[in-house]
GUDREN-367075 format. One record per residue (C-alpha): residue in one letter; x negated, y negated, z. Coordinates in Angstrom, 3 decimals. Layout:
! residues N
+---+----------+----------+----------+
! r !       c1 !       c2 !       c3 !
+---+----------+----------+----------+
! A !        X !        Y !        Z !
...
+---+----------+----------+----------+
***
This chain:
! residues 431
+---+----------+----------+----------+
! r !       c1 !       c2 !       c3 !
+---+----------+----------+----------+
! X !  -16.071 !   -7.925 !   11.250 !
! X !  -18.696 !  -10.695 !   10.423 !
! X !  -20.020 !  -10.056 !    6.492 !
! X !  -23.557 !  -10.556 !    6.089 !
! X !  -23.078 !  -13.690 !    4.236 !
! X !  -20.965 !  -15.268 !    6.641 !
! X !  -23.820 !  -14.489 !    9.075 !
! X !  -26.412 !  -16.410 !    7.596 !
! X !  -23.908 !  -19.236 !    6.611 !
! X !  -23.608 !  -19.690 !   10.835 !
! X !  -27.332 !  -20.017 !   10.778 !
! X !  -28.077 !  -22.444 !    7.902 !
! X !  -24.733 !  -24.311 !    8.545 !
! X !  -26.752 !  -27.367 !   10.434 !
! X !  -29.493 !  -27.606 !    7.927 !
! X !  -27.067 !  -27.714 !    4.936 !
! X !  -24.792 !  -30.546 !    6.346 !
! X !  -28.169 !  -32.616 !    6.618 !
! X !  -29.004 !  -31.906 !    2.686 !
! X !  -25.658 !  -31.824 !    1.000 !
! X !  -24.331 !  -34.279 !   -1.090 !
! X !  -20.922 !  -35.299 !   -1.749 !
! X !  -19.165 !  -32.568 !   -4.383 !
! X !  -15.445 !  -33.052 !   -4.719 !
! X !  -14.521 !  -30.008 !   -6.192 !
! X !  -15.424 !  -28.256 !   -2.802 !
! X !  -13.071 !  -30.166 !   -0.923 !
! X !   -9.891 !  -28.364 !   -3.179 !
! X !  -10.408 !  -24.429 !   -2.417 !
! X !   -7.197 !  -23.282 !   -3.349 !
! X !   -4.789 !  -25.436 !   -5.292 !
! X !   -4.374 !  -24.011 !   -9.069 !
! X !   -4.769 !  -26.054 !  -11.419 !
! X !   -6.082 !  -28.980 !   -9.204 !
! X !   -7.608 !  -31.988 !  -11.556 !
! X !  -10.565 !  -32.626 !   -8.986 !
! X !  -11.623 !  -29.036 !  -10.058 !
! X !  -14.530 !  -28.720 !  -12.781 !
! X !  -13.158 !  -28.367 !  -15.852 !
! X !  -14.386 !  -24.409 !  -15.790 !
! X !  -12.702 !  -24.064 !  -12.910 !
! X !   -9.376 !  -25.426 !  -13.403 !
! X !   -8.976 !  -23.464 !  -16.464 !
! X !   -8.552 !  -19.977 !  -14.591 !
! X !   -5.359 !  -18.291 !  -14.069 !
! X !   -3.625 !  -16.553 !  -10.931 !
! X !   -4.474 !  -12.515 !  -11.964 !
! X !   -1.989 !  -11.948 !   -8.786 !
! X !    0.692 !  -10.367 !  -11.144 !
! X !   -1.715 !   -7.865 !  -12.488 !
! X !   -1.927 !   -5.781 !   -8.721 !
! X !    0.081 !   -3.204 !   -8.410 !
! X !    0.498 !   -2.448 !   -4.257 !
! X !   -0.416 !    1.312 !   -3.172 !
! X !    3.019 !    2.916 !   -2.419 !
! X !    4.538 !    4.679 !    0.617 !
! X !    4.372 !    7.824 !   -1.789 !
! X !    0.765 !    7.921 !   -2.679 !
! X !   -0.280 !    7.530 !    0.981 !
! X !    2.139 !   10.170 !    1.528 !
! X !    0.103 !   12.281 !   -0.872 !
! X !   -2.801 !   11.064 !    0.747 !
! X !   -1.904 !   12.750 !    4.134 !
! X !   -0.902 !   16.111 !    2.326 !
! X !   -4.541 !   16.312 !    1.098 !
! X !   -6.116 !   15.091 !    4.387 !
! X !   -4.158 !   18.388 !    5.720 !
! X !   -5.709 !   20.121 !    3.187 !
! X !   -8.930 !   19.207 !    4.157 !
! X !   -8.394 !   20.221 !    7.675 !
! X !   -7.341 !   23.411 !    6.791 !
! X !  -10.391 !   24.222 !    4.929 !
! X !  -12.819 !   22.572 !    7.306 !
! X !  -11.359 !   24.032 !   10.415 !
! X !   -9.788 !   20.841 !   12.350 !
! X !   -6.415 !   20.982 !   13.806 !
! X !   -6.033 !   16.820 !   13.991 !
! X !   -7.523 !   13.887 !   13.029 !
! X !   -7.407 !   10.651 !   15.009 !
! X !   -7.262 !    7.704 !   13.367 !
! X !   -7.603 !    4.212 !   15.114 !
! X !   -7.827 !    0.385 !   13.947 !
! X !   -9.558 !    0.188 !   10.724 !
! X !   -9.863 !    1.234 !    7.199 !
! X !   -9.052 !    4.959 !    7.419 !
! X !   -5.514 !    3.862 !    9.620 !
! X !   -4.606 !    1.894 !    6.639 !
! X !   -5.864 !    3.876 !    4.142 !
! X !   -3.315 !    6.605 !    5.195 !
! X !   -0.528 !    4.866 !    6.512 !
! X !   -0.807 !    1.077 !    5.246 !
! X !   -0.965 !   -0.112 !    9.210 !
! X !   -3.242 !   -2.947 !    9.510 !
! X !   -4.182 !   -2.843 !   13.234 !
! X !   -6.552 !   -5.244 !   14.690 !
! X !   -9.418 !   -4.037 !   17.827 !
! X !   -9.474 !   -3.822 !   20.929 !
! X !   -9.306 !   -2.018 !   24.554 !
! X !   -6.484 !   -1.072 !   24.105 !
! X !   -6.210 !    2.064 !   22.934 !
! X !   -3.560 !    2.492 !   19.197 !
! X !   -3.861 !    5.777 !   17.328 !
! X !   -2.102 !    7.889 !   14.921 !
! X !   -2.454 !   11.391 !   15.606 !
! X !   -2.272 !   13.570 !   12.180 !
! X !   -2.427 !   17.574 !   12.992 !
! X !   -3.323 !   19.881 !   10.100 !
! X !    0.290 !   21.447 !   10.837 !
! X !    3.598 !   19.421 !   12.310 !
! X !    4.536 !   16.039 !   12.179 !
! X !    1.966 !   12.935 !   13.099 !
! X !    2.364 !   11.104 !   16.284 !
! X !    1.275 !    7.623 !   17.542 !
! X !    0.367 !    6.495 !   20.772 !
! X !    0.778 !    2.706 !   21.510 !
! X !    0.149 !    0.086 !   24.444 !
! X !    4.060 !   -0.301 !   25.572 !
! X !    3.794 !   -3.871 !   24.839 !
! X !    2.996 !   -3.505 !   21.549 !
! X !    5.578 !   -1.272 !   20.482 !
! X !    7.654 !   -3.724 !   18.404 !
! X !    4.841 !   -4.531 !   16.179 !
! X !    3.657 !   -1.308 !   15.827 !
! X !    7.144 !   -0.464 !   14.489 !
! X !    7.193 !   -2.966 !   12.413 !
! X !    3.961 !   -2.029 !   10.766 !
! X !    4.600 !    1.939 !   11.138 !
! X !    7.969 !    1.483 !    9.133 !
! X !    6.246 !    1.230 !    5.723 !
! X !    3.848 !    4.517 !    6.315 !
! X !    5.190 !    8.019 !    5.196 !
! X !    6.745 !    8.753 !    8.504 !
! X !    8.052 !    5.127 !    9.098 !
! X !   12.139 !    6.132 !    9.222 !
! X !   11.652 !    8.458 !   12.205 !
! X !    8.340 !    7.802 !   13.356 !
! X !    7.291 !    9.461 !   16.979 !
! X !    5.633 !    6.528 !   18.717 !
! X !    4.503 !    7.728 !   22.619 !
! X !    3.988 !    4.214 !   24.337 !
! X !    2.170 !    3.835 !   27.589 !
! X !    2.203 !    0.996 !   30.310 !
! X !   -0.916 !   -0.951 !   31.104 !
! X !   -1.397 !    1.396 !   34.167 !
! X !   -1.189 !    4.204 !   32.452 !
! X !   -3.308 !    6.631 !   30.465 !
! X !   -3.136 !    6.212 !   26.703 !
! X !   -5.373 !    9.593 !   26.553 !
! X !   -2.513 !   12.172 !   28.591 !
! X !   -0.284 !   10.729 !   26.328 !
! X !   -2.717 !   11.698 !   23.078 !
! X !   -3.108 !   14.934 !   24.876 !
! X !    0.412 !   15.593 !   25.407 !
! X !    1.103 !   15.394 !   22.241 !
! X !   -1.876 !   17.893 !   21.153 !
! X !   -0.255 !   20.374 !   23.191 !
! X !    3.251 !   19.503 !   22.104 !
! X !    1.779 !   20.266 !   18.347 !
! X !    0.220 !   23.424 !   19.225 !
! X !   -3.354 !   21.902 !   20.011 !
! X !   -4.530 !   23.199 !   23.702 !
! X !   -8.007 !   23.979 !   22.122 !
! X !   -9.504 !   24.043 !   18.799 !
! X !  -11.181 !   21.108 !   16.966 !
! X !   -9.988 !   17.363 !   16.962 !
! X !  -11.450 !   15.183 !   14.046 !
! X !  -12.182 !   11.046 !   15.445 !
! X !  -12.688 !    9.285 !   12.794 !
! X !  -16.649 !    7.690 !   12.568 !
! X !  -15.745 !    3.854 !   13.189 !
! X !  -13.769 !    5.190 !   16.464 !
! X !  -15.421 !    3.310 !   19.749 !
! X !  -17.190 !    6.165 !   22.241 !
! X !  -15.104 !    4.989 !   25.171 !
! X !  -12.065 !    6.080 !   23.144 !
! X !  -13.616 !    9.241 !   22.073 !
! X !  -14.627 !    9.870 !   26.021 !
! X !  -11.594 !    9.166 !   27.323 !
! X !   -9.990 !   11.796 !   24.810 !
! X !  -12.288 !   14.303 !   25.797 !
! X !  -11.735 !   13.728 !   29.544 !
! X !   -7.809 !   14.368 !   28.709 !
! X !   -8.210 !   16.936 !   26.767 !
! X !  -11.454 !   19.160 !   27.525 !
! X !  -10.686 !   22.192 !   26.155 !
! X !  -10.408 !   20.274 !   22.448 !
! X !  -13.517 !   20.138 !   20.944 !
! X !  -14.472 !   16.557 !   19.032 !
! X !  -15.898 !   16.591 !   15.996 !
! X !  -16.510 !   14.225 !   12.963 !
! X !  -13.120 !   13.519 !   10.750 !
! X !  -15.529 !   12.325 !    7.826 !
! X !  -15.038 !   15.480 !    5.908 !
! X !  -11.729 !   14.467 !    6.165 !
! X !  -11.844 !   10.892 !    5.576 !
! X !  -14.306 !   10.481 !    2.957 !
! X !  -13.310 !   14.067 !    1.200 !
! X !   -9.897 !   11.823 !    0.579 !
! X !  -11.385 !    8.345 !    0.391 !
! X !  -14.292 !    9.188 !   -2.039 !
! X !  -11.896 !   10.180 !   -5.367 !
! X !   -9.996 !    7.438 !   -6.460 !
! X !   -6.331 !    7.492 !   -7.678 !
! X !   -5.669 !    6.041 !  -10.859 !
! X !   -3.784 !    3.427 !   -8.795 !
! X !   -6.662 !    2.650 !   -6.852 !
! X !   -9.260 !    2.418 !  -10.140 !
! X !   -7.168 !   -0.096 !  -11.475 !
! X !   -6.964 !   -2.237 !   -8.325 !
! X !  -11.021 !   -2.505 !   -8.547 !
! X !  -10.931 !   -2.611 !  -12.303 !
! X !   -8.931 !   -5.822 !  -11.471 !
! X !  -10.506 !   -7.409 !   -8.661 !
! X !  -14.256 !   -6.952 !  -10.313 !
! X !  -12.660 !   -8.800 !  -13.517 !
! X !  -11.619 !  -11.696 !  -10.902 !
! X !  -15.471 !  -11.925 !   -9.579 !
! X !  -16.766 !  -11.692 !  -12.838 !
! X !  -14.527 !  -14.915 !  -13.901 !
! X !  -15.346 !  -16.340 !  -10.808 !
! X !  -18.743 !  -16.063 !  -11.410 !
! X !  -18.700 !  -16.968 !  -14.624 !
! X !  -16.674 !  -20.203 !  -13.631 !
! X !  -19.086 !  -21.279 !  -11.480 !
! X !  -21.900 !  -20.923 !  -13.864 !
! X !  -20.726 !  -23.553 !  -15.791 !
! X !  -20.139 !  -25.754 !  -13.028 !
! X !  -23.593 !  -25.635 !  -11.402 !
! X !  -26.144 !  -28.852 !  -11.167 !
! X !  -29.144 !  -29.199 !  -10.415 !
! X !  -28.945 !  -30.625 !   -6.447 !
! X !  -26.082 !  -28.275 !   -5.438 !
! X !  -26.944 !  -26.675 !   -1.866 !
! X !  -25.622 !  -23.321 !   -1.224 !
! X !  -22.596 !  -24.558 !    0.234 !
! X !  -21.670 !  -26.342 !   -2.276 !
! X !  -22.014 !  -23.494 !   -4.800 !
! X !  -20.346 !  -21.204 !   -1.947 !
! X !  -17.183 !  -23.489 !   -1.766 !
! X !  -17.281 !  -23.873 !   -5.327 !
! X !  -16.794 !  -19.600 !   -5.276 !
! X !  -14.005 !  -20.029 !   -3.266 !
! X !  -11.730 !  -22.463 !   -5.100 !
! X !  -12.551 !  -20.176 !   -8.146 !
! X !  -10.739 !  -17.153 !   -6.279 !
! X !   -8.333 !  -19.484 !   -4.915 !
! X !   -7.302 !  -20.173 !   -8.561 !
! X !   -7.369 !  -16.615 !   -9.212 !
! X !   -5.129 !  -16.114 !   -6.476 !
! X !   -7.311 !  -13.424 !   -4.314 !
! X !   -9.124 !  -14.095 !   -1.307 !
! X !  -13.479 !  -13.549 !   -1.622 !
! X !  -16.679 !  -14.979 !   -0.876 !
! X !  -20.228 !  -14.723 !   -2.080 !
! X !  -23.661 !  -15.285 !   -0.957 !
! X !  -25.948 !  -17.928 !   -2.943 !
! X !  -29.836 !  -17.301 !   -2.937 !
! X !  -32.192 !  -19.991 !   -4.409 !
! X !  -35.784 !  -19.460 !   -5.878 !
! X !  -38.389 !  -17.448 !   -3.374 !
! X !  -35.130 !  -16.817 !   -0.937 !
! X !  -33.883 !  -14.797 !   -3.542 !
! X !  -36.554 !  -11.934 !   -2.820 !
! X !  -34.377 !  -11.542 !    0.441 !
! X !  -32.282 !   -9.149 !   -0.894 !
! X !  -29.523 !  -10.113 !    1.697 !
! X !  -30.260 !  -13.608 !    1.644 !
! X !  -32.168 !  -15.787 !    3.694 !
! X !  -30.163 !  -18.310 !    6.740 !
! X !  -32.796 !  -21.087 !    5.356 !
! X !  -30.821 !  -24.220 !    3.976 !
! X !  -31.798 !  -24.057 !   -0.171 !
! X !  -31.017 !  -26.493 !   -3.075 !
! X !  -30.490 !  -25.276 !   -6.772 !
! X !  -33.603 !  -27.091 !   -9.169 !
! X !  -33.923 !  -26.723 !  -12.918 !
! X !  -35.909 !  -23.754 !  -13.379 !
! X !  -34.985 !  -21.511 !  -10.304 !
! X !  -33.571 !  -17.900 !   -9.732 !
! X !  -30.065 !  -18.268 !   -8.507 !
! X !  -28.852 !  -14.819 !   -7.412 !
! X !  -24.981 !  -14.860 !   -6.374 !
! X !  -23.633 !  -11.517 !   -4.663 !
! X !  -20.286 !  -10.552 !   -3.121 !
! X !  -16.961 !   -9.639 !   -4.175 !
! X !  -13.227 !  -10.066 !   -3.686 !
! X !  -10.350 !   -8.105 !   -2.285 !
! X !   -7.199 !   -7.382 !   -4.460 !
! X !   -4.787 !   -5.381 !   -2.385 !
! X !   -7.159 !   -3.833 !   -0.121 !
! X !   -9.939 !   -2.611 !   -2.871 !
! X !  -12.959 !   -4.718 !   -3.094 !
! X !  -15.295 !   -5.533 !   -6.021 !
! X !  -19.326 !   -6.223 !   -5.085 !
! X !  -20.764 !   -8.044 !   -7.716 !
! X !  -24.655 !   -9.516 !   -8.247 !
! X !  -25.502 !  -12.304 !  -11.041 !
! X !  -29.109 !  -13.750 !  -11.327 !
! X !  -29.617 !  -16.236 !  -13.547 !
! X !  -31.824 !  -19.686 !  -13.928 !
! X !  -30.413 !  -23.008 !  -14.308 !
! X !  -32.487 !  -24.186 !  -17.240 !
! X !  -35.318 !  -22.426 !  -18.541 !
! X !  -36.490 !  -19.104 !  -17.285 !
! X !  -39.863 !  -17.968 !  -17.207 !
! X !  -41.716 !  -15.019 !  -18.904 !
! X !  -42.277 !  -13.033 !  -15.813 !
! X !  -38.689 !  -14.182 !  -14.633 !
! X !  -37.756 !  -12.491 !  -18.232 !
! X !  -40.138 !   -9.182 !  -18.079 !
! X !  -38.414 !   -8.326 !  -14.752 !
! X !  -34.883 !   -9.069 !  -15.738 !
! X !  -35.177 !   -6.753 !  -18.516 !
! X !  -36.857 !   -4.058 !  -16.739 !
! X !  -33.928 !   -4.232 !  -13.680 !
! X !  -31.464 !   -4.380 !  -16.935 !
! X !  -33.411 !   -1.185 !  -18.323 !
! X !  -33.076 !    0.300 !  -14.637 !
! X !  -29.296 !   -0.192 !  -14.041 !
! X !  -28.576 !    1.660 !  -17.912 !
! X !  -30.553 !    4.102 !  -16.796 !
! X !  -28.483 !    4.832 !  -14.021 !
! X !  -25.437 !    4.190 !  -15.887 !
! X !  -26.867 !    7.123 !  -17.995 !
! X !  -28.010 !    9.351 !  -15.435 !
! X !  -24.590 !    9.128 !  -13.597 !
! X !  -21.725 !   11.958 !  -14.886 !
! X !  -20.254 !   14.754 !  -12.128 !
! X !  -22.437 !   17.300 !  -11.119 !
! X !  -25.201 !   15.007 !  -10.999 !
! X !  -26.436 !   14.635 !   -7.403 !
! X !  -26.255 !   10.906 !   -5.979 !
! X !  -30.245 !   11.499 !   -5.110 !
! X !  -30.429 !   11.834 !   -9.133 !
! X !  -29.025 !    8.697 !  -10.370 !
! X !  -31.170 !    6.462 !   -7.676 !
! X !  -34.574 !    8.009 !   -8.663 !
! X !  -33.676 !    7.348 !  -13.091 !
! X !  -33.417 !    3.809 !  -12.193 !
! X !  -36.333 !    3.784 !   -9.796 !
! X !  -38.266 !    5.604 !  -12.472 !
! X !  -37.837 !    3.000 !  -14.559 !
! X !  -39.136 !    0.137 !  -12.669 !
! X !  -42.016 !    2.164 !  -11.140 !
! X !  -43.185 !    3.172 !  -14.576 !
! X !  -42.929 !   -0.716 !  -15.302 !
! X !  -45.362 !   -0.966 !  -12.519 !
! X !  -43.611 !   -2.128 !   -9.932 !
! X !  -43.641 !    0.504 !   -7.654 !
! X !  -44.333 !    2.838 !   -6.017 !
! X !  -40.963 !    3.665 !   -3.778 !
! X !  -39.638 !    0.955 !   -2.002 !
! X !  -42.414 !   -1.483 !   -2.496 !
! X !  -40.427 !   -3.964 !   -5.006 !
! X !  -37.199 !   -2.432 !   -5.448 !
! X !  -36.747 !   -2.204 !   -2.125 !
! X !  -33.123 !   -0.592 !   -1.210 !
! X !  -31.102 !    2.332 !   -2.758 !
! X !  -29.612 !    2.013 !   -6.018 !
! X !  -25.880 !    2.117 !   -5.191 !
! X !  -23.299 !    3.032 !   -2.549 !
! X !  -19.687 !    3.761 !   -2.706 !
! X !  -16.836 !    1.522 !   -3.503 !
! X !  -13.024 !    1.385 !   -2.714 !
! X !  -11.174 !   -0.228 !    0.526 !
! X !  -14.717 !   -1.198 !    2.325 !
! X !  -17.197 !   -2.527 !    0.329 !
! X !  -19.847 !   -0.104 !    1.662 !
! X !  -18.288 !    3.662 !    1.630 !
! X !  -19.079 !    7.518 !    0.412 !
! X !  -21.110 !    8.605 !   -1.296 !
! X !  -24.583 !    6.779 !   -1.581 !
! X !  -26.942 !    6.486 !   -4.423 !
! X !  -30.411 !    7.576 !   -2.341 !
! X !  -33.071 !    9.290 !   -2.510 !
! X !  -32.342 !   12.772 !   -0.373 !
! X !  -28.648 !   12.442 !   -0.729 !
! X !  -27.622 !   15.879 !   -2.346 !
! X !  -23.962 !   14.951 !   -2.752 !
! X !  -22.624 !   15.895 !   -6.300 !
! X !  -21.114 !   13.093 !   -8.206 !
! X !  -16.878 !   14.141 !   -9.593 !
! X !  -14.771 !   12.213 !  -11.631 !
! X !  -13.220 !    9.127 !  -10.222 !
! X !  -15.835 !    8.460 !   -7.579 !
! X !  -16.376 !    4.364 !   -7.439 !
! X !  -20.240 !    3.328 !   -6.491 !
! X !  -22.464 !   -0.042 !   -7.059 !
! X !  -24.873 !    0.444 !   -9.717 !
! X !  -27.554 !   -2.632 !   -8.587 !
! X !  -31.328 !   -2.177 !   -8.835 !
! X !  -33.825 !   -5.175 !   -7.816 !
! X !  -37.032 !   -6.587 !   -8.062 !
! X !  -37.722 !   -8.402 !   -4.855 !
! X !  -41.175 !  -10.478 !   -5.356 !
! X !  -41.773 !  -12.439 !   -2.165 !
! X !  -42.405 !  -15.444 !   -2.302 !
! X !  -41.492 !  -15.970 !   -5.715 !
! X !  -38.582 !  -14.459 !   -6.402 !
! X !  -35.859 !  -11.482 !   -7.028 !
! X !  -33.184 !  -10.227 !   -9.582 !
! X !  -30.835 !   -7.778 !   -8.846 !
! X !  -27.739 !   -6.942 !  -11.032 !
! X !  -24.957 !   -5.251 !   -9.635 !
! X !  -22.077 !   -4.033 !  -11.089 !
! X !  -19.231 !   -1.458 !   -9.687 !
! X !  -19.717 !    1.987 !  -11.653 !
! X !  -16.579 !    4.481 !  -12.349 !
! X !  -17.574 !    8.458 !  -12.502 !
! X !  -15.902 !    9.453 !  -15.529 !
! X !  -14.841 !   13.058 !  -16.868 !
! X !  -17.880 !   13.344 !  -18.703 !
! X !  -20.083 !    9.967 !  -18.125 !
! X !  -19.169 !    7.031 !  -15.996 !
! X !  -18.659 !    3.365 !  -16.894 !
! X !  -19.237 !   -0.158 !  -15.330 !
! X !  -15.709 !   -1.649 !  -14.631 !
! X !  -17.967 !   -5.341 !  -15.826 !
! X !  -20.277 !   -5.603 !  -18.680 !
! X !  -23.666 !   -5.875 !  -18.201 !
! X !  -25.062 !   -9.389 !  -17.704 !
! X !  -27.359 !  -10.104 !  -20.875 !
! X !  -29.869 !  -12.585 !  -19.760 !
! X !  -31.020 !  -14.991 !  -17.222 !
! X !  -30.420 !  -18.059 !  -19.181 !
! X !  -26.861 !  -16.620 !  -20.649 !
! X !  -26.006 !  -14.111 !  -18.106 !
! X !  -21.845 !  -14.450 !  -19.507 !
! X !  -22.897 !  -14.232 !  -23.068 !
! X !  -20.691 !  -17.408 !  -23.580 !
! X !  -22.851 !  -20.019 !  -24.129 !
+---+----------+----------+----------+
***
């Protein structure tokens, strides 16, 4: 799937090649300890040896509690297709399509797959390192066959003539329709109790992964920072990003947002050049065995000014306040409004009017996940629940800060997995 920066990078890609200027470190995006690197960059380290993979065990446990889960919310299977979810629970990386791959997991009895006949060796060779990959049951149909009377087959073969079947929420409706026309007597319903009821808590294996790969943006970012002139286009600063992961041996990508652009909190597809004096906003992440980081840093190249200071300090007020508010039992509703409170009360409200998004949303194998931090969202916060924690000042056309950092629910509190950045003009607190 497209990311939203590499969206607006298709749309500003003309107007960028006719602005930007020659910048040799852009040309080396992943050779450690290249000498045509910036001196900032070719001083950081491969953190590859610090990630520790998920194993075939914990995913193992992982389907135990999704049967669980069933149990107590009344589903008899889940269906799981390409996607996050598929690997979540079985490490399969599957890519789209028409074709119709699933993994079949009943509350009781062992899972099933069904698989396009041609793409049974593959799917083998991916299903042998999930729980069930020594004797896997793999039901393969030919390309003029039905995929679905094979999925239904196997419902019946489990037990399943009627009762409730669980598709996941990213499943296509053509797949969920042609289940139902195969099975009719099987009522579908959402899986997300399911899903996210496993997804949302994190396993101690899993908070270290993001603990890790928000450490990698953070040097990234940091990396950059000191490798930034005045005259760098976005692309060059972009590129720049990605020979900082490439020394850090993970793969990620950021968004760059110049000046009155960055009051579009998802950036703007309009070419932009850094100048002494302007908001530079940077936003994305990385991806360290499957479990992402999301990561904002505004800062000025130079000199900032005093409004561009007031509002830094009152979105720094706003994300402590959240960082605060946050602890389990708290609703998720709770910890967006004690940020919002504070920049309202700073007078820039009221609502949406300048902070103009939620506060947060969930972390952990997609960068966007259960539970979000919004206004109406009554979901309780628990221990080892992994959300963003990034208000924002968006002042158009002038300019925005937003500071984002990945927040950790806690026993009794939570914690940002990053410190805090302390200012616009030394957001690294290096200088």
């Amino acid at each position: 799937m497209i990311s939203r920066r590499q969206f607006l990078k298709v749309g500003s890609v003309a107007g960028v090649a006719v602005v930007a200027r020659p910048l040799v470190a852009a040309t080396a995006l992943e050779k450690p300890g290249d000498s045509s690197l910036p001196p900032s960059l070719a001083r950081l380290k491969s953190r590859k040896s610090g990630a520790v993979p998920i194993t075939r065990e914990e995913r193992h446990e992982r389907q135990e509690h999704a049967r669980k889960l069933m149990s107590e919310n009344a589903l008899d299977a889940i269906v799981l297709m390409s996607g996050t979810s598929l690997n979540y629970f079985t490490g399969i990386r599957w890519w789209g399509g028409e074709r119709l791959f699933a993994l079949v997991l009943p509350a009781k009895g062992a899972a099933f797959y069904v698989c396009p006949a041609f793409e049974e060796d593959r799917a083998r060779e991916e299903i042998a390192n999930a729980p069930d990959g020594e004797r896997p049951d793999v039901r393969t149909w030919q390309e003029d066959e039905s995929p679905y009377q094979r999925l239904a087959q196997g419902l019946k073969e489990r037990g399943i003539r009627s009762g409730k079947l669980g598709i996941e929420e990213t499943v296509r409706f053509f797949f969920a329709d042609g289940i139902a026309q195969a099975a009719p007597q099987v009522a579908l319903v959402s899986a997300t109790p399911v899903t996210a009821g496993c997804r949302m808590i994190k396993s101690a294996r899993e908070i270290a992964l993001m603990r890790l790969a928000c450490q990698v943006t953070l040097s990234a970012y940091e990396a950059v920072y000191h490798a930034l002139r005045e005259g760098m286009t976005q692309q060059q600063v972009e590129d720049l990003i990605a020979a900082a992961y490439g020394q850090l041996g993970f793969p990620g990508e950021a968004s760059v947002e110049v000046g009155e652009y960055s009051a579009f909190p998802h950036g703007s597809s309009t070419p932009q050049i850094i100048r002494e004096g302007s908001i530079v906003m940077i936003d994305d992440g990385c991806t360290v065995e499957g479990y992402q980081s999301d990561i904002t840093r505004t800062f000025v190249l130079g000199k900032a000014s005093d409004k561009m200071k007031t509002v830094f300090d009152i979105v720094h007020r706003a994300q402590a306040a959240a960082l605060a508010a946050a602890r389990p039992g708290v609703e998720c509703g709770a910890v967006d409004a004690a940020a919002r409170k504070v920049i309202t009360d700073a007078g820039y409200g009221p609502d949406y009017k300048y902070f103009t998004h939620r506060l947060g949303h969930g972390m952990g194998m997609d960068g966007h996940e259960w539970p979000y931090l919004v206004r109406g969202n009554a979901t309780k916060l628990a221990p080892n629940i992994t959300t963003s924690d990034e208000p924002g000042i968006y002042i158009r056309g002038e300019f925005g800060i937003r500071l984002e950092d990945d927040m950790h629910i806690t026993e009794d509190g939570a914690e940002l997995f990053t410190p805090q950045s302390l200012s616009l003009e030394d957001p690294f607190g290096k200088a």
